[in-house]
Structures are given as structure tokens and as C-alpha cells.
C-alpha positions in Angstrom: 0.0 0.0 0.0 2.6 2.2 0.7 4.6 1.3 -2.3 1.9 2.4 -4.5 1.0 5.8 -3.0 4.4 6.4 -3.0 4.7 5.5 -6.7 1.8 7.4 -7.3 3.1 10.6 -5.8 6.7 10.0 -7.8 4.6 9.9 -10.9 3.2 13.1 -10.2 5.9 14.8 -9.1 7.8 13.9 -12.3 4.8 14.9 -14.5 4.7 18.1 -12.5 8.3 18.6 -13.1 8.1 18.1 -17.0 4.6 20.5 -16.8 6.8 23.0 -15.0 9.5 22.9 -17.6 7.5 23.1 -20.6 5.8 26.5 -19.0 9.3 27.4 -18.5 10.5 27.4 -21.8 7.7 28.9 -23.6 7.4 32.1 -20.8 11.8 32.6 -21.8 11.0 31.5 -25.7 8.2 34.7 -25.1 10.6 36.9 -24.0 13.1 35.6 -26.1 10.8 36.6 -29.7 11.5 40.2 -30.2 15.2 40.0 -29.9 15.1 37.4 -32.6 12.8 38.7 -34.3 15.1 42.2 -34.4 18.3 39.4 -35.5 16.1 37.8 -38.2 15.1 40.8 -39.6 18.7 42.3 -39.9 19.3 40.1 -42.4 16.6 41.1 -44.9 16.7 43.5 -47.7 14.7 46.6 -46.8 11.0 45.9 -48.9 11.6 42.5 -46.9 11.1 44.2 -43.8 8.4 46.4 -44.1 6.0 44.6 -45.8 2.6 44.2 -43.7 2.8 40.8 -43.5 5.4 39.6 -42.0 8.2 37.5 -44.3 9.5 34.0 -42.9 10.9 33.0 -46.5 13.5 35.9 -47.5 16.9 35.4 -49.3 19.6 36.4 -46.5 21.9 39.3 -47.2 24.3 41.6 -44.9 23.7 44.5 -47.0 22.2 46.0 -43.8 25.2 45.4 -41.8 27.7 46.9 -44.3 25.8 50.4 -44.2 25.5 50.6 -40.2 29.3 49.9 -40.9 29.9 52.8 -43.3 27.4 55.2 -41.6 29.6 56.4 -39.4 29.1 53.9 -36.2 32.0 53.0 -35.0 32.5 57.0 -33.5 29.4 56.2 -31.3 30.7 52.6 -30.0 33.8 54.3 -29.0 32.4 56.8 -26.6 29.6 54.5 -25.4 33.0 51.8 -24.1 34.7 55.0 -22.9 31.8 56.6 -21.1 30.5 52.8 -19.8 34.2 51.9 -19.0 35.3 54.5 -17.2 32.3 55.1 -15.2 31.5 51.5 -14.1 35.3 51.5 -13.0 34.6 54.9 -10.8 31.1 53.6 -9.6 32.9 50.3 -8.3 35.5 52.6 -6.4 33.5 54.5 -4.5 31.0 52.1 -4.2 32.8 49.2 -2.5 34.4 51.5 0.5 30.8 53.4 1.1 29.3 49.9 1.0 32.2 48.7 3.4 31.8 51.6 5.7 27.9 50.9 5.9 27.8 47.0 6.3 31.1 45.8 8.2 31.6 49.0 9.8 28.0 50.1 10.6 27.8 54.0 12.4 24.8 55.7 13.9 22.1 56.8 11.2 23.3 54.3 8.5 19.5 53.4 7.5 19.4 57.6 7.0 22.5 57.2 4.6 21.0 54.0 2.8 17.8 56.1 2.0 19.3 59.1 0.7 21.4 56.9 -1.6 18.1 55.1 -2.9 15.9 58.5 -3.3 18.2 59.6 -5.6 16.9 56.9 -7.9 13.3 58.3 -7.2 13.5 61.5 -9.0 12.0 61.5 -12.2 15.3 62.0 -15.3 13.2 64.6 -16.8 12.6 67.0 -13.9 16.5 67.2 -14.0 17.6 67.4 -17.4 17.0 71.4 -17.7 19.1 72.1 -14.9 21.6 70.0 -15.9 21.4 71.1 -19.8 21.8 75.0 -17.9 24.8 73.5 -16.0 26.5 72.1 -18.6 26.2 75.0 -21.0 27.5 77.3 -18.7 30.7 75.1 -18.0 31.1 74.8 -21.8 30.4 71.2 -21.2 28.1 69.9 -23.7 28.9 67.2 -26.0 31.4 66.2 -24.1 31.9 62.6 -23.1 33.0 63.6 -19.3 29.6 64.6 -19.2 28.4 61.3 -19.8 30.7 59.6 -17.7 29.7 61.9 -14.5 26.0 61.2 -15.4 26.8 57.4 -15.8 28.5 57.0 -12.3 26.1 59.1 -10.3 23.0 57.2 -12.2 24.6 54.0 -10.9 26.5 54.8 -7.9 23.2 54.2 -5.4 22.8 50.8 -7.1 25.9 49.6 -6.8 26.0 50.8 -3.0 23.0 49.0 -2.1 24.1 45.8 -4.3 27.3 45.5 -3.2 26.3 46.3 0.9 24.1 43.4 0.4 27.0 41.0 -0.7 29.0 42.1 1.8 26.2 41.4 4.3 26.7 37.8 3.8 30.4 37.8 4.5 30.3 36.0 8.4 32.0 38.1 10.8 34.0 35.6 12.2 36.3 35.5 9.3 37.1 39.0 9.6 37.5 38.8 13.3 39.7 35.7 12.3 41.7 37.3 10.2 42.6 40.7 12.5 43.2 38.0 15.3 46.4 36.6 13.1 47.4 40.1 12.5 45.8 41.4 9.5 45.4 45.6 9.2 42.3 46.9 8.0 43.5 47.2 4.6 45.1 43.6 5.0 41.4 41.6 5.7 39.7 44.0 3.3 42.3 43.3 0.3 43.2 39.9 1.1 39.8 38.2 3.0 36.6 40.4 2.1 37.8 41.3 -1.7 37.8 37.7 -2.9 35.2 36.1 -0.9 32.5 39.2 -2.9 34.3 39.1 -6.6 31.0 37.6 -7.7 29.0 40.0 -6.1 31.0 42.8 -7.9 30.9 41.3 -11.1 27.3 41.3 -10.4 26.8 44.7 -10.0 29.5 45.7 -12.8 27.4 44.3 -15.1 24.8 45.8 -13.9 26.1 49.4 -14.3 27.7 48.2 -17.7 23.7 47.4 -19.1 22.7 50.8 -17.1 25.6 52.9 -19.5 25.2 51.0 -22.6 21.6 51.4 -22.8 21.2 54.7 -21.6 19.7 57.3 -23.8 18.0 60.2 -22.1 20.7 61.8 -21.0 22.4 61.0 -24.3 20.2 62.2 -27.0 19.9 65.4 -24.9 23.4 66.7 -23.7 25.0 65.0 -26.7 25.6 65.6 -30.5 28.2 64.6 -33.1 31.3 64.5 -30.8 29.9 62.4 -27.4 27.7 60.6 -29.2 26.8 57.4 -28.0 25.2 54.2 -29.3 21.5 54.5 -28.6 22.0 58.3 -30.0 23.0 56.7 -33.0 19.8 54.2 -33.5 17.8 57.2 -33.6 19.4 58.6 -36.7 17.3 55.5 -38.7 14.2 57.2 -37.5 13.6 60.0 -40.5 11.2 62.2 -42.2 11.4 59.5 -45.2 10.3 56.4 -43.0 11.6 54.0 -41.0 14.4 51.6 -41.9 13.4 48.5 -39.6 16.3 46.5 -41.5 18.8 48.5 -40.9 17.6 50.0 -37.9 17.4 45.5 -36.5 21.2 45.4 -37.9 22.6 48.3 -36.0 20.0 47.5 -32.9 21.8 43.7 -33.2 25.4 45.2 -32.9 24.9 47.4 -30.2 23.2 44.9 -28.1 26.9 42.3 -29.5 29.0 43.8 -26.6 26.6 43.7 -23.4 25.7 40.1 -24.7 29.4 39.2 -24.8 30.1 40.8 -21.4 27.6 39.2 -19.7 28.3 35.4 -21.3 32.0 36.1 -20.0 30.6 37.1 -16.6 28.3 34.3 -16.3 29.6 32.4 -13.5 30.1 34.9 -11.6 26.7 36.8 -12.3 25.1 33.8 -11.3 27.0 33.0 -8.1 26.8 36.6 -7.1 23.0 37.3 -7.9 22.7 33.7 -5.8 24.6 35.2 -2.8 22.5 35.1 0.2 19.8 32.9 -0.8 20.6 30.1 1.1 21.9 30.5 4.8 
């Protein structure tokens, strides 16, 4: 009797498990559409891609990709790396001592500090970018790609305080204490102990601030023009009084998205092991 409820109950579970799967796959194939949808139709000649009813049957061609390349895109690749670089290397440098100071070494008011950080995310981008179009005229800094790499780090810097604070949360005290009780300095345990035990954590939150940059394009398309430039500025040149050119528009949309795909399959591991951190005690 037993035998066959449990038997019964391993039949369900493994149906269950095969039902949960299949629902699986089809909610990331749903997700997954547009962007191959946008791939697919890179490769299509232009009347391809803005016919009404959709084509499945076209004859491939990279026509689209050799005029993003001769339209002037590599300008607007080169300040969106510089720009994502440089300010996801500034973020993580301030970040990961403000986020050491306000996990490890708690002081009075640090839920105060914590909330100013995260209220700066609240404000809406638009009630800002007047002032800061004023600002950057009068200091003779528009289109200028420091611009966008001060923008960048103070867009991320909360996000990366509260991400990596988090991480560093789940480092146990007693290794620290550990550590200072063989002789280790401050800068000794947080170099030599603390550093490697949340690399994933800050590849997590790299990446993060690396999507955050790249995709940006508010601030872009509004304190930028031909010099500081960046990529999602450049998508919108497709966008003209004579139509829309999905084709080419899907082939330059394809090879901006290339890099962050890139960084992130390189990252993998230690996005996964770092967006895992603290799950289970």
C-alpha cells in the first residue's frame, strides 16, 4: 500500500516537473521573440522588412550590416565603451568602500544614509535634465563625453552601494575577526579576506552598471551631438522624415546589443554565483 502511494506521488511529481519545464521554456521563448525577431530581420533587404505581413521566407543578405558599418558607427561605439568603461570603474571605487563603511563597519544613522542613496533613484530624469542642460552649458560642457561619464556614475553609484552592501552582508564576521586576530590591518582583511570572498557580487553589480551605461539614452540624445555621441544616439538617426528603416535600424540594434551580450556570457559564473549570494543560509 505504501509502495503504491508512493509510486503514485513519484509519478506526479515527475509529470509536475516536465509541466513545469515546458511552461518554463515557452514564458523565456516569449521573452526571447523580439530580440530574434530584431536578428532575423537584420538580415533582410529593406522591402523584406516592411512589408505588412510579415516575411519567414527571405533570401539572406548583410547589406544591412555593411551600411551601419559605413554610416559612421564606430565614432558612437567608441564613446559608449569609454563613457561605460570608465564610469562602471569609478562607480565600483567609490561604491565598495561606502558599501564597506555601511555594512562591516556600521555607524549611527546608517539606515538615514541608505535612503538618501536610494531617493536619488526616485527622481523623475526629466525633472532634471533642464538644470543640468543649464549647468552644462554654462561650464562649456556639452557634448562632451566627461559629461556622460559623471551622469553614468552618479546614475549608478546608489545601485551599486546598495548591491554590493548586500553582498557584503553575507560575508560572516568571524572570518574577519579571524583574520585581524592573526594580524591582519584593515587594509590587509579588506584586500586579502573580504575582496575575494565578494568578486562575484562585484561582477554582479559591474554588469549591472555596464547594461545601465550602454543602454542609456536620455541623458544622451539630450546633452550629446556629433562628438559624445553614443550608441542608442545613433539608432535614432534610422528614424527619419522618409520612413523607418526596420532593417537596418534591426542590424545596428543587433550590434549594439553584441557587446553587453558578450560581457555578460564572459561574466556568467560569476553573475550567477553573485545574484545567488544570500539565498541560502
Amino acid at each position: 500500500m505504501a509502495d503504491t502511494f508512493l509510486a503514485s506521488h513519484r509519478g506526479r511529481w515527475h509529470w509536475g516537473g516536465r509541466a513545469t519545464t515546458l511552461v518554463t521554456w515557452i514564458i523565456g521563448l516569449f521573452f526571447f521573440f523580439p530580440i530574434a525577431w530584431m536578428v532575423l530581420t537584420a538580415f533582410k533587404h529593406e522591402v523584406d522588412a516592411s512589408t505588412d505581413t510579415p516575411k519567414i521566407a527571405f533570401k539572406p543578405t548583410l547589406e544591412q550590416f555593411s551600411n551601419v558599418f559605413h554610416s559612421g558607427f564606430w565614432p558612437y561605439v567608441g564613446n559608449s565603451a569609454f563613457a561605460t568603461v570608465v564610469s562602471t570603474l569609478l562607480v565600483l571605487a567609490l561604491a565598495i568602500p561606502a558599501a564597506y563603511a555601511l555594512s562591516i563597519r556600521p555607524v549611527q544613522k546608517t539606515s538615514d544614509v541608505l535612503f538618501f542613496f536610494i531617493s536619488t533613484k526616485m527622481l523623475p530624469v526629466v525633472a532634471v535634465i533642464v538644470p543640468l542642460y543649464v549647468i552644462t552649458q554654462q561650464i562649456h560642457m556639452l557634448d562632451n563625453i566627461w559629461t556622460m561619464v559623471v551622469l553614468f556614475t552618479a546614475m549608478n553609484l546608489p545601485i551599486a552601494v546598495w548591491m554590493l552592501r548586500s553582498f557584503m552582508l553575507e560575508v560572516p564576521g568571524e572570518v574577519l575577526e579571524a583574520a585581524q586576530v592573526d594580524g591582519a590591518g584593515l587594509m590587509a582583511s579588506f584586500r586579502h579576506v573580504l575582496m575575494p570572498m565578494i568578486t562575484p557580487g562585484i561582477a554582479s553589480t559591474a554588469l549591472i552598471c555596464v547594461i545601465f551605461s550602454w543602454n542609456e539614452f536620455f541623458f544622451s540624445v539630450n546633452l550629446t551631438a556629433a562628438r559624445a555621441g553614443t550608441v542608442p544616439v545613433f539608432l535614432v538617426g534610422f528614424i527619419t522624415s522618409e520612413g523607418l528603416f526596420f532593417a537596418q535600424l534591426s542590424a545596428a540594434a543587433s550590434m549594439a546589443a553584441l557587446p553587453v551580450v558578450i560581457a555578460g556570457w564572459i561574466a556568467q559564473k560569476q553573475l550567477v554565483r553573485g545574484l545567488s549570494m544570500g539565498a541560502i543560509k
